[in-house]
KOLTOR-934425 format. One record per residue (C-alpha): residue in one letter; z, x, y. Coordinates in steps of 0.5 Angstrom, whole numbers, plus 500, padded with zeros to 3 digits. Layout:
<recs>
AZXY;...
</recs>
This chain:
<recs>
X496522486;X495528481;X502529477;X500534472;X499540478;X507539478;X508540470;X512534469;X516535462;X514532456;X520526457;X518525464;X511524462;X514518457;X518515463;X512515468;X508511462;X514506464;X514506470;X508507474;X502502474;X500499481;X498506485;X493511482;X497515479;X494521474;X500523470;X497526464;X490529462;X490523458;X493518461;X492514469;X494508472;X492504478;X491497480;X484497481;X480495475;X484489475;X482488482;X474489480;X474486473;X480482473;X483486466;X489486467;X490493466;X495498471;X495503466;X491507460;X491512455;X485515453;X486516445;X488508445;X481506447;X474506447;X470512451;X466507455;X473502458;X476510458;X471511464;X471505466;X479505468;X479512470;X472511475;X475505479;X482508480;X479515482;X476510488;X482507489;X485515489;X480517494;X481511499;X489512498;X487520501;X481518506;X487513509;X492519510;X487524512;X485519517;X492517520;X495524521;X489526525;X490520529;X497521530;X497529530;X503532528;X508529523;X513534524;X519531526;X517524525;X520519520;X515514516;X517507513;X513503509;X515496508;X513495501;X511502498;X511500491;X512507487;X511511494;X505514493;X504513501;X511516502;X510523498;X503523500;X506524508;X511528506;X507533503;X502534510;X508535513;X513529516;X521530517;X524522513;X519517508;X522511507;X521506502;X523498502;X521493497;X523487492;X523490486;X529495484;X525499478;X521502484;X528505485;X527509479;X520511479;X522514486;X527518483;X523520477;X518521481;X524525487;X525530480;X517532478;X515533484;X521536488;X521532494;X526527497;X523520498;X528515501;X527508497;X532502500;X531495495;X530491501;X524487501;X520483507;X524476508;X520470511;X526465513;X528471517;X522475518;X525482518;X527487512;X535487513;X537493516;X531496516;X530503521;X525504526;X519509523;X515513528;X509511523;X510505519;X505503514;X504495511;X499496506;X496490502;X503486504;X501482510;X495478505;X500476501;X505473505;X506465509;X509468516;X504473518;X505473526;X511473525;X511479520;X505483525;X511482530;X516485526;X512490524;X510491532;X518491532;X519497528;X514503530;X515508535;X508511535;X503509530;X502502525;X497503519;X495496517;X491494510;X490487510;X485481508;X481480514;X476473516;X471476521;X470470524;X471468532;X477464532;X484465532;X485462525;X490464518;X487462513;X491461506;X487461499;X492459495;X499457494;X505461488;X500465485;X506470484;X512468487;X515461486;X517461494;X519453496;X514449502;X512453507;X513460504;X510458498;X502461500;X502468497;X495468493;X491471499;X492470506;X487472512;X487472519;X482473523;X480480527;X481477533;X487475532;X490480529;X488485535;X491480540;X498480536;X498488536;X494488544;X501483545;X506487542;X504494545;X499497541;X493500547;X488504542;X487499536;X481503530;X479501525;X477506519;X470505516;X468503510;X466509505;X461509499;X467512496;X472507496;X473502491;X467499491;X464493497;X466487492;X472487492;X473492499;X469487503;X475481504;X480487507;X480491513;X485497515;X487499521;X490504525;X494502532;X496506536;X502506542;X498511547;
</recs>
């Protein structure tokens, strides 16, 4: 999401450089941030400024988070022409990190956004974010608890997003259930992917970032197979299941490749 169309005063500015990263966001002419050059380069980079650099790692930064930018949008667009009107409607996201999904639907249209997570500066960002650009994004400090396989309290969302959170999680059916539990009308899933013909979760490693006890412990990278994925939502009342195509836009094959997203519908 482009900030500078909302004129950000010099002090919000400074304040986005503390706490933005994961997401794509252009804060400035001379700064961005975005997850995606540590995803393809392993950089451990979330957020540049251009003066403080070399040109070439500049364009670098800026090239691979203006994909990630462009999938973030192509998501969207494709969610709303799928759903219709978002007049009227709520959407939740079950991990919305700084909320750049939440303001991104506000602006084409829906009544209430909501966002749950673990971490409480993403309440911060949310109300920095609230006062540049004039919207009214809800963020609950809540996260996704595999003992009890629900966020506490949470509402139900007629369109409910679970982006890049599934892959990092012990409990995935029991999460796609809750998942399933939530929405009235439509699910928007972003997660790894095994493309094989069986029903099978794969878990590549265990306590890569949370230091969760046996069995919550594998949150490195978990897959699940495709067929596995649609029996469990054909199961929790979903009729129409798409995926959205690959674009040569989008961050780039070698990193896309282990993730599907995927929209389902209850029709």
């Amino acid at each position: 999401m482009d900030l500078r169309k909302f004129n950000p005063s010099a002090k919000q500015v400074e304040q986005c450089k503390k706490y933005l990263r994961y997401q794509p966001w252009i804060i400035s002419d001379d700064c961005r941030t975005g997850a995606a050059d540590h995803w393809i380069n392993l950089s451990g980079i979330f957020i540049m400024e251009r003066h403080h650099v070399e040109a070439a790692d500049w364009i670098r930064f800026a090239e691979v988070n203006e994909r990630m930018r462009t999938m973030y949008i192509s998501w969207i667009n494709s969610i709303c022409d799928l759903v219709g009107s978002l007049k009227d409607l709520t959407v939740i996201d079950t991990a919305s990190n700084e909320g750049q999904f939440l303001y991104q639907f506000l602006q084409r249209g829906a009544k209430r956004c909501i966002g749950y997570d673990l971490n409480p500066e993403f309440g911060i960002a949310n109300n920095l974010l609230n006062n540049i650009t004039g919207m009214n994004t809800e963020f609950i400090n809540q996260p996704y608890d595999m003992i009890t396989h629900k966020i506490s309290g949470a509402e139900r969302g007629d369109l409910v997003i679970s982006s890049a959170i599934m892959c990092h999680l012990s409990d995935p059916l029991y999460y796609l259930a809750f998942l399933g539990s939530i929405t009235k009308k439509a699910l928007f899933l972003f997660t790894a992917v095994d493309n094989a013909p069986v029903l099978r979760i794969t878990y590549q490693g265990a306590r890569k970032y949370y230091n969760n006890a046996f069995p919550i412990c594998f949150d490195d990278l978990t897959f699940v197979s495709r067929i596995l994925i649609d029996f469990g939502l054909k199961e929790l009342g979903f009729t129409r299941i798409i995926e959205l195509p690959y674009q040569e836009d989008w961050v780039h094959r070698v990193w896309y490749d282990n993730f599907q997203a995927i929209v389902a519908l209850r029709e």
